[in-house]
C-alpha positions as CSV (number, residue, x, y, z in Angstrom):
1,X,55.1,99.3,76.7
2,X,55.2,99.6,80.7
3,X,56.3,103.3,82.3
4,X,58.7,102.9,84.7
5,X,58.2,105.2,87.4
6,X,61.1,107.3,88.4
7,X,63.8,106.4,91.5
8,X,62.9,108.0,94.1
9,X,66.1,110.1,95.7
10,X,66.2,108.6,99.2
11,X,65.1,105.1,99.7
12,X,64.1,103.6,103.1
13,X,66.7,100.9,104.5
14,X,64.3,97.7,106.0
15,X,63.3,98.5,109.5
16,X,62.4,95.7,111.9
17,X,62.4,98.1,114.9
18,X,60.3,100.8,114.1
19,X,57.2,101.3,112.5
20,X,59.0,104.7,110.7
21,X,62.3,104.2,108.4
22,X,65.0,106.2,109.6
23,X,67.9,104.9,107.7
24,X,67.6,106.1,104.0
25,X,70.5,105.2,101.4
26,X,71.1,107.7,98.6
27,X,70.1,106.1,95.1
28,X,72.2,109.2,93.2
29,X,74.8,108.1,95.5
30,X,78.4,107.3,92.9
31,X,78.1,103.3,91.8
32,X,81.9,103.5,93.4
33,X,80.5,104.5,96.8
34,X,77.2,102.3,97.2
35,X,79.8,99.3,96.3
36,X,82.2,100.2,99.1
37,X,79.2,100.4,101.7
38,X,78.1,97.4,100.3
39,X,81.6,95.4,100.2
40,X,82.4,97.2,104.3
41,X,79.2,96.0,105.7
42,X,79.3,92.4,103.5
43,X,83.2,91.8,104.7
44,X,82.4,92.9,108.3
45,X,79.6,90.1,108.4
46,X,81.6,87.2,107.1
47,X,84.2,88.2,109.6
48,X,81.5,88.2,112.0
49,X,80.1,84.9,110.8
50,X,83.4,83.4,110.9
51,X,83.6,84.1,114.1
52,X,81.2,82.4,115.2
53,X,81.9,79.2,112.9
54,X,85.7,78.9,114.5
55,X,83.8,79.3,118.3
56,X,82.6,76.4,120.3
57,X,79.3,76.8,121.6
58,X,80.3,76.5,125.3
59,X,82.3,79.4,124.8
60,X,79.0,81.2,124.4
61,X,76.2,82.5,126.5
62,X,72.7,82.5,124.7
63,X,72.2,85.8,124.8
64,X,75.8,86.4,122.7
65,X,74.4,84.2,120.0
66,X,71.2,85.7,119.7
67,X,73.5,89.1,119.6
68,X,75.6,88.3,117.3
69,X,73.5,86.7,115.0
70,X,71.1,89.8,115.1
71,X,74.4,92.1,114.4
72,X,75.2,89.6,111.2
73,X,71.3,89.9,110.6
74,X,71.5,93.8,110.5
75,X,74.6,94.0,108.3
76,X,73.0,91.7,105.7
77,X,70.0,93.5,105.4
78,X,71.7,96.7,104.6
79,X,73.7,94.9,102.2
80,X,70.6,93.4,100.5
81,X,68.6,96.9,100.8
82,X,71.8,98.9,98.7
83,X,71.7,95.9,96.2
84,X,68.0,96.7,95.5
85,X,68.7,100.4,95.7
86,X,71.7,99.4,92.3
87,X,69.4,97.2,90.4
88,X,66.5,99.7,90.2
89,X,69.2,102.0,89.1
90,X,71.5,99.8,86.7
91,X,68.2,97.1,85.8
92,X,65.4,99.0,85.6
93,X,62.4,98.8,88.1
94,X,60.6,95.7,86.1
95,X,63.9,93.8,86.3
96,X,64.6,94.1,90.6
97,X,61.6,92.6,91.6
């Protein structure tokens, strides 16, 4: 029989611009409330995806489509980072890896 180890409270967010996490998400935090950060950040990058689909490219500088596909970057990660933060919770640690 493997021990899990518990959850910890606060659990980083993925940093790719500092060395140091500063964005934790709460793992006590209600299932209700992790699933409407999750659904705000995952609606507000398909919106931004779809904007980007119905542009033409001439329409864009390079620097706006490095931009925004770094801001569509971000607001997926976040999204994957809560998932990870339910499936240790509702899975189990042996089953979210």
């Amino acid at each position: 029989m493997t021990q899990q180890l518990p959850l910890r409270r606060f659990t980083p967010c993925t940093e790719t611009a500092t060395d140091y996490p500063v964005l934790l998400i709460d793992s006590e935090a209600p299932l209700l409330d992790l699933h409407a950060c999750l659904r705000e950040r995952l609606n507000a990058a398909l919106e931004h995806l779809n904007l980007m689909a119905c542009s033409s490219l001439p329409d864009f500088a390079e620097r706006d489509l490095n931009n925004m596909a770094n801001t569509a970057r971000i607001l997926v990660q976040d999204v994957s980072d809560v998932f990870r933060v339910i499936e240790h919770r509702g899975f189990g640690a042996s089953s979210a890896s």
